[in-house]
N, C-alpha and C positions, 0 to 999 in steps of 0.2 A: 913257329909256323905250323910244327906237328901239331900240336897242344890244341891249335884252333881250329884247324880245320881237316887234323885225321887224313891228312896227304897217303900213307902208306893203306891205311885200313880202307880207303876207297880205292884204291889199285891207282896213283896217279904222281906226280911228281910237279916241282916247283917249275922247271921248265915246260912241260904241259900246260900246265896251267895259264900260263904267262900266254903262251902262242894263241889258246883257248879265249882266254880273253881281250886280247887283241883281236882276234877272228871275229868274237861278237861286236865289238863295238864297230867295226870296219861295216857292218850290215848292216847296222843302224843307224851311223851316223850321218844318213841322209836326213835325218828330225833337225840337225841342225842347223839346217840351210830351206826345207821344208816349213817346219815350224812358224817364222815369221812369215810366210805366205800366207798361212793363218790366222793370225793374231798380229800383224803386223803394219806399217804407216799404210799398208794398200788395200788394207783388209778391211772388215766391217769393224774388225778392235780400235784400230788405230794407235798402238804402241809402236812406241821407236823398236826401230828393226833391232836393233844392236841390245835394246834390253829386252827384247824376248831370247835372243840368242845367246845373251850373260842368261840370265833364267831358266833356261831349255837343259843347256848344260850344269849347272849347279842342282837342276830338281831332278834329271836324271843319276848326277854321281852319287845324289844324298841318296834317292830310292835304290840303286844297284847296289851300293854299300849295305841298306838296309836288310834287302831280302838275301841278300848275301849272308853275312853275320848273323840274322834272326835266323836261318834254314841253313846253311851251307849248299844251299843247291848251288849253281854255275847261273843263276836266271839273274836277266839284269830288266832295270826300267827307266822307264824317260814319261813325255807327256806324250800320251797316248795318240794314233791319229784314230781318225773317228770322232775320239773324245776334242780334240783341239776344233773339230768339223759343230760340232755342238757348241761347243762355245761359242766361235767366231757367228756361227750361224741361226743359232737358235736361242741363244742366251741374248748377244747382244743385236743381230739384226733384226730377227723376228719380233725378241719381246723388248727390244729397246733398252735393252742395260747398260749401263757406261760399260769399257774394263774393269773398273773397282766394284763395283757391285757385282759383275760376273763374277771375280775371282771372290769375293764376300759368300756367293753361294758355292763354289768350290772347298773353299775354308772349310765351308760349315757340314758340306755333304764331308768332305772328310774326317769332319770330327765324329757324324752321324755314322759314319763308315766302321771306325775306331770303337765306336760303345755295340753297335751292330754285332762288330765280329767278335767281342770279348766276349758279349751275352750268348753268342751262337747265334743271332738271329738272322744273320745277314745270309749265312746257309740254308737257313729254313725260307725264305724267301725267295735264292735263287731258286731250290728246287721247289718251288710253288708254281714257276713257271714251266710250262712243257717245253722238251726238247727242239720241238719245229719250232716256235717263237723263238728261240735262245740265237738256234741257225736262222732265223730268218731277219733277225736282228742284224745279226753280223755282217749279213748278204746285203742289206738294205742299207746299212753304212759303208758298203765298198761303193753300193751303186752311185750314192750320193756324192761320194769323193771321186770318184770315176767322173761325176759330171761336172765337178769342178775343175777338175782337171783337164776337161775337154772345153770347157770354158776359158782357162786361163790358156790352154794352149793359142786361143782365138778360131777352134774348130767348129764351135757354136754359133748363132745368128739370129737376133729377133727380128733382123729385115726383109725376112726371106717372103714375105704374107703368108707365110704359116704361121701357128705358134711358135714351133723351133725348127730352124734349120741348118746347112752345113754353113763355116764360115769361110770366108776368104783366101785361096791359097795365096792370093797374091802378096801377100804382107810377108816379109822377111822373117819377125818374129814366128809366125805360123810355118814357115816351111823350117826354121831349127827344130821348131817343138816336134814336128813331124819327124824330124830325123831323131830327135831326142828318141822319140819313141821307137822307132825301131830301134835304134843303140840298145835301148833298156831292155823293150822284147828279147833281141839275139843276146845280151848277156846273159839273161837269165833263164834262155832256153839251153843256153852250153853250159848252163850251172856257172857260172863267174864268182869264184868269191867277191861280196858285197858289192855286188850285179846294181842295186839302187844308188850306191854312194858313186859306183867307178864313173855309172852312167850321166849323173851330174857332173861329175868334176869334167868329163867327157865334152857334154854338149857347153858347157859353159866354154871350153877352150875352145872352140869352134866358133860360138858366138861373139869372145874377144878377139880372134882372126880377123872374122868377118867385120867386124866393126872398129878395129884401130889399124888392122891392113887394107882394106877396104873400105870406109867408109859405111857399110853398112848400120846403118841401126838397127839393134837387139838391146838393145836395152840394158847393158850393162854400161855400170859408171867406176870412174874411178874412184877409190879411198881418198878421204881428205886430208888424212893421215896413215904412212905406214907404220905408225907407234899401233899395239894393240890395245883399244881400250873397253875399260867393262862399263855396261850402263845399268847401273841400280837405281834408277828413275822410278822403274813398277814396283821396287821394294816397299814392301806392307803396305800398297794400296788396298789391299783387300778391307784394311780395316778401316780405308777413309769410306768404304761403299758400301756398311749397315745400313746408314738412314735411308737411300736410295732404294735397296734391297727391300727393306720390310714398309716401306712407303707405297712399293707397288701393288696392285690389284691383289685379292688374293688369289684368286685363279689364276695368274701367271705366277705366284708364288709357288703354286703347290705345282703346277708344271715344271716349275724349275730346278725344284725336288724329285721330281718322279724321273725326269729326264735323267737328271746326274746319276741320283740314285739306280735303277735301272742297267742304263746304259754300262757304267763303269762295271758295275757286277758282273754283269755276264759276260764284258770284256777279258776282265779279269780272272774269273774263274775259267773263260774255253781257252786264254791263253795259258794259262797255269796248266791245265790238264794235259793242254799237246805237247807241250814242252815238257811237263816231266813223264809222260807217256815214251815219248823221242828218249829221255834219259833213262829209261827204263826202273822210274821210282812209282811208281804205284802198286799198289798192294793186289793180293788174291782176287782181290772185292771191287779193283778200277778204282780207289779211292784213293789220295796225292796223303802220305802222313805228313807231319809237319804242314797241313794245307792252313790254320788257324792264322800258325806267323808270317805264311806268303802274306794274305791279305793283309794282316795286321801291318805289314813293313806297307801295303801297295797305301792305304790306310793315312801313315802316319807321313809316306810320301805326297800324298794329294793335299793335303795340309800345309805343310810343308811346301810344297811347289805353287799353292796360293799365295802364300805370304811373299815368297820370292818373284813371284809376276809370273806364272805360264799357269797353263790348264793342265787336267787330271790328270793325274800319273802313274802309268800302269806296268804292265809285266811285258815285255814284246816277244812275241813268239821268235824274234831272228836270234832268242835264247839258243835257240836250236843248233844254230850256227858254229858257236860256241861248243857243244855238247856234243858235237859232231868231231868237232877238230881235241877230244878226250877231253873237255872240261866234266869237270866232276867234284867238285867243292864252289864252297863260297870266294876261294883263292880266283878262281876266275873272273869272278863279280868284282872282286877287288882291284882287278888290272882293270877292267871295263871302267870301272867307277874313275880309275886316275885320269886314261885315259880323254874322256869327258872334261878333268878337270884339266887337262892340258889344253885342250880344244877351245877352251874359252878366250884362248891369244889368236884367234881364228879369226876375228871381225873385221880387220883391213881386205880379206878374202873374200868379205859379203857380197860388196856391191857386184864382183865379177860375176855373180850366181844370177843370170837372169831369171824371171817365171818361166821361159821358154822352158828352162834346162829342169826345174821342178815338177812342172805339168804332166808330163810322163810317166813319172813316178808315183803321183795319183793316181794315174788310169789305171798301173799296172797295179799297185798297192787296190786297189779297186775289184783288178780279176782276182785275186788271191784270196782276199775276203769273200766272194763268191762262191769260193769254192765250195762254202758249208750249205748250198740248197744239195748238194748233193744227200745230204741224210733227210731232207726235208720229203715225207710219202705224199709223193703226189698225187695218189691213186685216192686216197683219202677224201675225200671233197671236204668233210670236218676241220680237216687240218693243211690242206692246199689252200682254202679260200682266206683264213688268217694270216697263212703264211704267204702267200701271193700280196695281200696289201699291203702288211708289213714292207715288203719289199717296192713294190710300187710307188708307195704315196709317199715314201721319205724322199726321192729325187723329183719327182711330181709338184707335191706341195711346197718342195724345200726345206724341207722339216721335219728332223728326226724325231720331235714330239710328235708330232700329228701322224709320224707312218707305226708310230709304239700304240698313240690312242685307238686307232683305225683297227689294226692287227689285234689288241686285245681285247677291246670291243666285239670284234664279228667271232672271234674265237669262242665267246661266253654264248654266243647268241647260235652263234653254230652245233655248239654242242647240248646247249640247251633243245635247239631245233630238231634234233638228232636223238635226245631221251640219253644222251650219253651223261648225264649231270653229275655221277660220279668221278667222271675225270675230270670237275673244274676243281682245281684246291680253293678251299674257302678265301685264302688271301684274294684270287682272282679277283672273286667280287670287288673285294677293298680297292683293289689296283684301278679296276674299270670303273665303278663307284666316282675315282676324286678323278680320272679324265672326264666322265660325263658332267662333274660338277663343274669342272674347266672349261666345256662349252657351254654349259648355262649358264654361268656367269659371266663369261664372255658375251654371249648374244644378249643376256638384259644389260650388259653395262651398254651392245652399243645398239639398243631401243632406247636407252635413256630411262630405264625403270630402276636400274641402280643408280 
């Protein structure tokens, strides 16, 4: 245990550890009850509940394991939210992909990940993007999961004769989600440890009160079985959904490259940064060592986590958590990782998990992601007006592609507008370049000229 992970020469112990990593995964293990809200029978995926949630868990312990043992940091990973927000959303509702073809371009973005980071290129890339894009990304997928969130809780309304309005208090499920939400708020205003997990397990006991004491309906059902069972149904679909995949348009092909690609990256590196910033591993220069093998494990996890059925898989900043309560090796990734593997006897507990008790978790996972327009200079008009659509048009249009295109488009055009043309990194062009080719070829395919 010495030998591997240098317990004494990082100032820490096997019982530290252990608590550390129990600590993280208690923070995050709202992804597994979360996740098939997602990707699941209710979703736009339409995967059986039960095999995204065998998936969720085994593509989490395999990625915590990994960046554990590649780094010895204490950071763990699962499938990404945002990233699951993208798939469910943008992959499969927008551009029409089965599951198997979504997770086909997951595969493949993660092999592309894999050769990216060996060659270095995949750093050259991120920082080709400016800082406010990076934040305004980030912001623009909490908004987006914020509005789902406020949708599933049934707080939204297309009846109202506006575009959007409030929904219903009258519906039972609506007024748990309401209290959901406040539960999650005041947990995580008094600091709670894993304030998002307690909150669920929370609002769901309330919901089963109300609905087998009461008669109430909340939407929770009973297991058809208390036996736990795994469902490996999505196992290697990825690879029944090439033909599919490369059958489609090319313009939504190369969007569903740019999106993955993109998206995960800068997920992935602002997560990595906070968390070992929190741990205090960054060097003179702000720069993460070992940052090569983060990615490479985040990498060879999204890969991995395709094959096994769930979307991208990344670093989760409730790393922190962990790193807080003295983790300090990869020994803590290690208890995280079992962890997870235990979890997976979880699935007779599903059906109890109403959406009510999820919904919340959204919102609030939504303020948090928010929180990065705070570095975004508003004062700027150059770099406020990219970062302002960024942020807009993903919860607007419903589409975290089209709030990326939007955002990096006016950004070129801005600062070209501005004579600023040294601050566009030449990638830029490249980046904006194949979104513009995305809507040209989108509008002649639908004139009928293609």
């Amino acid at each position: 245990m010495e030998k591997l992970f240098k317990l004494q020469a990082n100032g820490t112990s096997i019982k530290t550890e252990i608590i550390a990593g129990l600590t993280t995964f208690f923070t995050m293990a709202y992804i597994i009850f979360v996740n098939p809200t997602f990707l699941g029978s209710e979703s736009p995926v339409g995967m059986p509940d039960i095999a995204v949630m065998t998936a969720t868990c085994l593509a989490a312990a395999i990625g915590t394991w990994l960046i554990g043992w590649l780094t010895n940091y204490p950071l763990a990973q699962a499938p990404g939210m945002g990233l699951n927000a993208v798939f469910a959303y943008t992959l499969c509702l927008g551009m029409g992909l089965s599951y198997s073809a979504a997770l086909s371009a997951v595969f493949i973005a993660g092999i592309f990940f894999i050769v990216l980071t060996v060659t270095g290129a995949r750093k050259a890339i991120v920082n080709a993007i400016p800082l406010s894009l990076k934040k305004a990304i980030s912001a623009g997928i909490g908004f987006f999961i914020a509005l789902i969130g406020f949708n599933n809780a049934g707080l939204l309304s297309s009846e109202t004769g506006t575009i959007i309005g409030m929904g219903s208090l009258a519906e039972p499920t609506t007024l748990l989600a309401l209290f959901g939400l406040i539960l999650t708020i005041v947990l995580v205003i008094v600091k709670c440890p894993g304030a998002l997990f307690v909150s669920i397990i929370g609002t769901s006991l309330v919901g089963c009160i109300l609905q087998f004491c009461f008669n109430v309906p909340m939407g929770v059902s009973l297991p058809q079985s208390w036996v736990p069972v795994l469902d490996f149904s999505v196992f290697g679909a990825a690879f029944a959904g090439f033909g599919e995949l490369f059958s489609a348009p090319i313009a939504s092909l190369i969007a569903v490259m740019i999106t993955l690609v993109l998206v995960d990256m800068f997920d992935t590196i602002g997560t990595l940064i906070g968390a070992a910033n929190k741990a205090g591993y960054l060097d003179e220069n702000g720069n993460l060592p070992k940052v090569e093998r983060a990615m490479l494990a985040d990498a060879i996890a999204t890969s991995a986590g395709a094959i096994i059925g769930t979307s991208t898989v990344t670093t989760y900043v409730e790393s922190t958590a962990g790193i807080s309560a003295g983790g300090k090796t990869g020994l803590t990734s290690s208890v995280t990782g079992l962890c997870f593997i235990l979890a997976l006897f979880l699935s007779p507990v599903l059906g109890f998990v109403p959406g009510a008790a999820t919904a919340p978790v959204l919102i609030v996972v939504g303020v948090m992601m928010a929180g990065a327009l705070k570095d975004v200079d508003w004062h700027d008009m150059s770099i406020a007006i990219p970062s302002f659509l960024t942020v807009i048009c993903m919860p607007l249009f419903y589409s975290i592609t089209d709030g990326l295109a939007f955002g990096f488009i006016s950004y070129v055009v801005v600062k070209l507008a501005s004579r600023k043309v040294k601050e566009i990194h030449p990638l830029m062009y490249v980046i904006v370049a194949l979104f513009l080719l995305k809507y040209v070829l989108a509008a002649l395919t639908t004139l009928g000229i293609i």
